[in-house]
C-alpha positions, 0 to 999 in steps of 0.5 A: 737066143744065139745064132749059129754064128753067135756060138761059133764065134763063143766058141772060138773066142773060148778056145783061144782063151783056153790055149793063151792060158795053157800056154801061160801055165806052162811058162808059169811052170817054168818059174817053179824054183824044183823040178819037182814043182815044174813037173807038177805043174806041167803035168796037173795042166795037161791032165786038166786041159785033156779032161775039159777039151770037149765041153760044149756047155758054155757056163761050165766052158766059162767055169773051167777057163776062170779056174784056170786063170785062178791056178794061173795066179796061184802058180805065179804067186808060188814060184815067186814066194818058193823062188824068195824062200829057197835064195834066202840062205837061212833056209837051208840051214836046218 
């Protein structure tokens, strides 16, 4: 069973979790080769992080940080792959 300082302890260990990887998301945004991309980006965290601010069921806390670390790779996998693909001059060429 948790103490009430169990939980208060879980739950500043989630929040800090939560603004690291906001703040890592926004600095993936910035990665983004469009501005387009970095606004979307910037604008789906926001909305996400707004909508998930005051859960207090810890399993679906633990969820929601463990898809954002999950959005976090895919953002950084995409900027580097739409960065590689938008240099390559052969791209543009249509």
């Amino acid at each position: 069973m948790m103490t009430p300082s169990t939980v208060i302890n879980a739950n500043a260990v989630a929040r800090t979790k939560a603004l690291s990887l906001y703040r890592q998301l926004m600095r993936g945004s910035k990665k983004m080769p469009t501005t387009d991309r970095k606004e979307f980006v910037r604008f789906k965290t926001r909305t996400e992080f707004r909508e998930n601010m005051h859960l207090t069921d810890p399993e679906k806390i633990d969820f929601h940080l463990r898809l954002a670390e999950f959005n976090l790779d895919t953002v950084l996998a995409q900027a580097e792959h739409l960065s590689t693909l938008f240099a390559d001059p052969r791209y543009h060429k249509t």
